[in-house]
NUDO-968246 format. One line per 5 residues: number of its first residue (from 1); their letters; for each residue z, y, x of C-alpha. Coordinates in Angstrom, 2 decimals, m for minus. Example, Ala and Ser with C-alpha at 12.3 -4.5 7.8 and 13.67 -1.06 7.14 Angstrom:
<zanus>
1	AS	7.80:m4.50:12.30  7.14:m1.06:13.67
</zanus>
This chain:
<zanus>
1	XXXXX	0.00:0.00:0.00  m0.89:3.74:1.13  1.83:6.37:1.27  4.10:7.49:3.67  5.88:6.07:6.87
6	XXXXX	8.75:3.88:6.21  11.25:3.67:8.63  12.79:0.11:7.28  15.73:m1.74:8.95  16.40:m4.69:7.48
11	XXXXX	19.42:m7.27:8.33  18.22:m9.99:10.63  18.12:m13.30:9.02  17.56:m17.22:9.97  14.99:m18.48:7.27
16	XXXXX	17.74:m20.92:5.97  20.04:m18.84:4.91  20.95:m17.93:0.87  19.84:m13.95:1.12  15.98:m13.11:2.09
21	XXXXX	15.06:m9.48:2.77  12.66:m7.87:1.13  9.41:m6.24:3.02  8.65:m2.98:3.52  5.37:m3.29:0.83
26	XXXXX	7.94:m5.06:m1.98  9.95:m1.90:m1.58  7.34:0.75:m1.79  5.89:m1.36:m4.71  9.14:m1.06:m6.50
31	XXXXX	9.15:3.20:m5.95  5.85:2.97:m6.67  5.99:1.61:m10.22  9.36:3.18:m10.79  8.53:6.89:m9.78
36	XXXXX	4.31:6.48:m9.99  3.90:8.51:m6.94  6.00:11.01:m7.52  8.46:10.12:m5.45  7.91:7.83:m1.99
41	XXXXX	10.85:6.05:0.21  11.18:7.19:3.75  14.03:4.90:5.13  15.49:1.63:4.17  18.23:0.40:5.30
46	XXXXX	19.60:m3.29:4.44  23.32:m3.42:3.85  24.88:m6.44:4.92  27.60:m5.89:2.82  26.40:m7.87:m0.33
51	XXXXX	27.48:m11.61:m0.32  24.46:m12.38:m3.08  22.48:m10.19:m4.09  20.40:m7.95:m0.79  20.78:m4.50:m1.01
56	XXXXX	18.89:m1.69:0.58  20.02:2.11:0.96  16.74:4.31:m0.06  15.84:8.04:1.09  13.24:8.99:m1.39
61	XXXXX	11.22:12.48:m1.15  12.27:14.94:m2.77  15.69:13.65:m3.58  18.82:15.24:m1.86  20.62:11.68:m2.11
66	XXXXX	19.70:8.04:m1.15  19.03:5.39:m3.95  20.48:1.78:m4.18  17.75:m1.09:m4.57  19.94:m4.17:m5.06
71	XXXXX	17.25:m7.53:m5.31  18.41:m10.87:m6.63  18.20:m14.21:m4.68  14.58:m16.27:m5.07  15.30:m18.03:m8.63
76	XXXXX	15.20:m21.46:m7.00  18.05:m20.83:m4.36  20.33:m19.81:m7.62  22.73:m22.12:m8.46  23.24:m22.94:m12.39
81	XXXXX	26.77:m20.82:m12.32  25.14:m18.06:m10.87  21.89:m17.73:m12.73  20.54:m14.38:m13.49  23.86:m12.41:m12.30
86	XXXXX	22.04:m9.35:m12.06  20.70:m9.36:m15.85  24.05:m10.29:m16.87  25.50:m6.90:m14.93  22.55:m4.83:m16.89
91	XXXXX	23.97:m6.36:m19.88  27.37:m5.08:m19.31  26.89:m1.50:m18.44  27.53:m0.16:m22.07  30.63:m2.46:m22.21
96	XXXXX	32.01:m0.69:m18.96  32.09:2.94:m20.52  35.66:3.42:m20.06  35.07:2.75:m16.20  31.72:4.70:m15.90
101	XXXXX	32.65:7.64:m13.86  33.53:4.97:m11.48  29.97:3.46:m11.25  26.79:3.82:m10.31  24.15:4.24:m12.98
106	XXXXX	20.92:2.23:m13.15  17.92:4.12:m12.64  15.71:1.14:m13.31  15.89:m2.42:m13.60  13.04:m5.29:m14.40
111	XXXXX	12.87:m8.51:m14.43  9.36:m10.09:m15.14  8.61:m10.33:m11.76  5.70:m7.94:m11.86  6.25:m5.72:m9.68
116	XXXXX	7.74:m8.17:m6.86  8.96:m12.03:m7.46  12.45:m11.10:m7.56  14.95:m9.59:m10.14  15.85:m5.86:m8.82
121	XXXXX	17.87:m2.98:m9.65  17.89:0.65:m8.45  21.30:2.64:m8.76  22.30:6.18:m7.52  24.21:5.96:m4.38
126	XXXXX	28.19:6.79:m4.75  29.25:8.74:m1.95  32.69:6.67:m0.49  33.42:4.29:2.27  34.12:0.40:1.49
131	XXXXX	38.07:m0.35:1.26  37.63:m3.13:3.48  36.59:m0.75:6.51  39.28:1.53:6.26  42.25:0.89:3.69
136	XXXXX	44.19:m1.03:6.77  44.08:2.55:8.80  46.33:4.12:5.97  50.08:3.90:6.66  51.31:0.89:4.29
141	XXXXX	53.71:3.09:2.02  50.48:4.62:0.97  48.88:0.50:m0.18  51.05:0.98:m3.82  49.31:3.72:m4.80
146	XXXXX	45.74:1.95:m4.47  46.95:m0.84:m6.14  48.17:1.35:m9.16  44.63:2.73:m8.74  43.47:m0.55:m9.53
151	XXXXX	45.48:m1.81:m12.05  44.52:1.20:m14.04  40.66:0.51:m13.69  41.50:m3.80:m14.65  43.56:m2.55:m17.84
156	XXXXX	40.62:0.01:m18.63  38.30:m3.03:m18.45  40.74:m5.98:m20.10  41.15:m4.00:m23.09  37.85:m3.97:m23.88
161	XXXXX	37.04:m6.42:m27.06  34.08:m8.07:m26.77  31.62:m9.56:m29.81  31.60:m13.72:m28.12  33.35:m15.69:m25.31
166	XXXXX	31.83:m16.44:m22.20  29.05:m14.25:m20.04  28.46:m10.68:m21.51  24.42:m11.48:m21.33  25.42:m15.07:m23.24
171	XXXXX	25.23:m17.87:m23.76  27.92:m17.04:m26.43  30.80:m19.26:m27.54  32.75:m19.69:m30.47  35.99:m20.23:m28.79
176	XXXXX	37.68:m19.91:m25.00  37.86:m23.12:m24.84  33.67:m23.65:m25.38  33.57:m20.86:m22.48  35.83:m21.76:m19.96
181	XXXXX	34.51:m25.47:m20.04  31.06:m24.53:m19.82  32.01:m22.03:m16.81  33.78:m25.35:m15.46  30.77:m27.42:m16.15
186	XXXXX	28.10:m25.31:m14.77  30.51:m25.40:m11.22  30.96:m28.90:m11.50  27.21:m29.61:m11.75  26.49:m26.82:m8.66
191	XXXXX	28.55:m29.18:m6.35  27.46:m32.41:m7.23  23.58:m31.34:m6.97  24.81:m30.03:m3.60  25.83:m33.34:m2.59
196	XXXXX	29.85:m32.31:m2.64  32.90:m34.14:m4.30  33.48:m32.50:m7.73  35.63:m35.53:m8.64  39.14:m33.28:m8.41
201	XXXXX	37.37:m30.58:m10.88  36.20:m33.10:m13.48  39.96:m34.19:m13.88  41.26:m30.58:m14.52  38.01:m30.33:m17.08
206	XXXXX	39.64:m33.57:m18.49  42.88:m32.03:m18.61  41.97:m29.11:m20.48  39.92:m30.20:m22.60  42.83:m32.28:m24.24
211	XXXXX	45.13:m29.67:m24.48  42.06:m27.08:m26.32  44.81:m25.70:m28.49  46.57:m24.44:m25.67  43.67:m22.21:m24.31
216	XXXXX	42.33:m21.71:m28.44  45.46:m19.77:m28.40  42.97:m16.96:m26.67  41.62:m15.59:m29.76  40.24:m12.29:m28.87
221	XXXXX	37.40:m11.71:m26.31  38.11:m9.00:m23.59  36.43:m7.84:m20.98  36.91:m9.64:m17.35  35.46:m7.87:m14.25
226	XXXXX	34.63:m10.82:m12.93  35.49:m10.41:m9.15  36.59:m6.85:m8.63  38.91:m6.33:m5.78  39.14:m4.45:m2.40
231	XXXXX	35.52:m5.70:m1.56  34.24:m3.93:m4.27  35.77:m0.80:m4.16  35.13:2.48:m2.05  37.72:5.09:m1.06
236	XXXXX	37.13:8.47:m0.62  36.70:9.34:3.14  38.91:11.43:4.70  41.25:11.55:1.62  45.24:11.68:3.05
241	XXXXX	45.86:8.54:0.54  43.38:5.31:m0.29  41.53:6.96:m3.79  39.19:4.93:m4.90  35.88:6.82:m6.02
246	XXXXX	33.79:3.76:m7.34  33.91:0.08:m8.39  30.62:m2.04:m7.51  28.73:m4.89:m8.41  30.20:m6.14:m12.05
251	XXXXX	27.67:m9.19:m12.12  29.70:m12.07:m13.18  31.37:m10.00:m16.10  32.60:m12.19:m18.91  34.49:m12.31:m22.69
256	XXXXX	37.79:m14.22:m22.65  41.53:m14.40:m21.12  42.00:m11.23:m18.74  44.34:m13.87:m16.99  41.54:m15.39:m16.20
261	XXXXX	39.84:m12.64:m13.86  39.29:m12.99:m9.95  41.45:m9.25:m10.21  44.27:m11.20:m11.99  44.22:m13.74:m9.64
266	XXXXX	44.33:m11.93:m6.40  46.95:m9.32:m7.48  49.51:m12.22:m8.36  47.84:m13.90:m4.81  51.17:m12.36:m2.53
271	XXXXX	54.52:m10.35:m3.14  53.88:m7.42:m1.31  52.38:m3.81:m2.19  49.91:m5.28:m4.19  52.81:m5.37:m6.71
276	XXXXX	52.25:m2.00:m7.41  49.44:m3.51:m9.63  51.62:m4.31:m12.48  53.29:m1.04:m12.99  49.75:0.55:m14.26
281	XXXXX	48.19:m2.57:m15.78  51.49:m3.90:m17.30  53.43:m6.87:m16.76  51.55:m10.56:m16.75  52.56:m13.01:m19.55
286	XXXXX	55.28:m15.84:m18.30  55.12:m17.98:m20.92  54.69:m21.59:m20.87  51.53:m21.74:m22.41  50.25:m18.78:m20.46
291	XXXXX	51.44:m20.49:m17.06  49.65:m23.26:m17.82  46.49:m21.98:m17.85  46.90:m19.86:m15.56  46.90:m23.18:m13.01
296	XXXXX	43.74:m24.10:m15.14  41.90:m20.89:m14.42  43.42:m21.37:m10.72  41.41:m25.07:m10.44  38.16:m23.12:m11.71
301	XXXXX	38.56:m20.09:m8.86  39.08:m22.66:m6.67  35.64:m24.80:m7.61  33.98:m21.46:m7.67  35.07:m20.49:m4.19
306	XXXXX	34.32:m23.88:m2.58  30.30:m23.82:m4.20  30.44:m20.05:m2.62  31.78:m21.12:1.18  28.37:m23.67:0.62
311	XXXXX	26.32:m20.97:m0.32  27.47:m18.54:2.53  27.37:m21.43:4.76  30.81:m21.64:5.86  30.44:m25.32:5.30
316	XXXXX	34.00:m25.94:7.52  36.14:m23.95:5.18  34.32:m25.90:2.07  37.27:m28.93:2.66  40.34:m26.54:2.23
321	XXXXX	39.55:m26.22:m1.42  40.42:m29.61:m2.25  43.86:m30.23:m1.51  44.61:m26.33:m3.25  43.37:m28.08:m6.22
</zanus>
């Protein structure tokens, strides 16, 4: 394709791995049919921050800030409990208004594979710096106030009622129960297809589905974030406290138990600052029944993580899931 020079820096990848970069062409096609020549990229940079989909930090003429272009894996290296992750985050933009001053917007998204093979996104860039690169240079009596931070941003999100259980794109379920076994399901059929033991996640999917009227005593749909933590958060730079400024990448949103959420998870994960959480989100139920699953949803973070080490190929930290579960 004609236009201008594109200075393009992509990350350096073996051909094996999950992530492929896209060319330099793919992205000017993308500008191209977004902006019809009215607006070109100049520079590209890959991030290597993203740990599925590739993103790609755009200067575009005649814009005073870069774009986002996020593209989804090839379709065939998906597994089944990650399919279509980026439609499903499309999906759930209108059902994260209370967060949106928080998040990026979508400038254009498509996913006919038209344009190029792959799903893609472009976002406007938020200005911050990742939490992971800097929250651990803040003194740690300033940690409780991020973690307030976030607990405000979960609760924003959890009490959101949704219209189904399950994925926020669907498929929709009747019941938690229908949702959470299908999530289970889906994992369980990732592993096995990848040649690992799923043997210790089929008898927690035994397990609960006996005791059904223990999770069918989730009646409403809410909101889950699906994995937002520190990774997906950026802090202002320079600020004399950790303030988060935006929230990214809300692609495995979902309708059920918020005690189900990766947030939920890791802010009950140690009993330090992150305690802090509580005091903005409110207090976690302790109940029986709501213990109980919690161990459930436990089993399925677990299964999730292990098919993720495979993915990333971190293939000798894939065996420490199984005695956890």
């Amino acid at each position: 394709m004609k236009g201008v020079a594109v200075d393009f820096l992509p990350v350096q990848r073996s051909a094996d791995v999950f992530q492929q970069s896209l060319s330099a062409d793919e992205v000017r096609a993308v500008f191209a049919h977004v902006f019809r020549g009215e607006a070109e990229p100049t520079a590209v940079v890959e991030l290597g921050t993203g740990l599925y989909n590739s993103v790609y930090r755009v200067a575009v003429t005649g814009q005073s800030a870069p774009l986002i272009l996020r593209a989804a894996p090839p379709a065939e290296r998906q597994f089944r409990s990650e399919r279509h992750l980026m439609r499903n985050e499309f999906a759930s933009q209108p059902w994260l208004a209370p967060i949106a001053q928080f998040m990026p917007q979508v400038v254009a998204a498509d996913w006919t594979g038209s344009v190029i093979e792959w799903d893609w996104m472009i976002q406007t860039y938020l200005d911050g710096v990742p939490a992971p690169d800097i929250l651990s240079s803040y003194p740690r009596d300033t940690f409780p106030g991020y973690f307030r931070q976030m607990g405000a941003i979960a609760r924003s999100v959890h009490d959101v009622r949704g219209d189904h259980f399950g994925p926020v794109a669907g498929p929709a379920y009747g019941s938690w129960s229908e949702a959470l076994l299908a999530s289970f399901e889906a994992i369980r059929f990732d592993l096995v297809t990848a040649g690992l033991d799923s043997a210790d996640l089929q008898k927690v999917m035994a397990i609960a589905s006996d005791a059904r009227p223990t999770l069918d005593e989730i009646t409403e749909p809410m909101l889950l974030t699906g994995d937002l933590w520190t990774i997906n958060c950026l802090l202002a730079s320079g600020a004399p406290e950790p303030t988060i400024t935006g929230v990214l990448d809300f692609d495995r949103t979902w309708f059920g138990d918020p005690a189900a959420d990766w947030t939920i998870r890791m802010a009950k994960a140690k009993q330090d600052e992150r305690q802090a959480f509580w005091e903005t989100y409110g207090q976690a139920s302790a109940t029986p029944e709501a213990t109980w699953r919690g161990l459930v949803y436990e089993a399925r973070h677990l299964g999730a993580i292990r098919l993720e080490r495979l993915r990333l190929g971190k293939k000798d930290l894939v065996a420490d899931s199984y005695p956890a579960i």
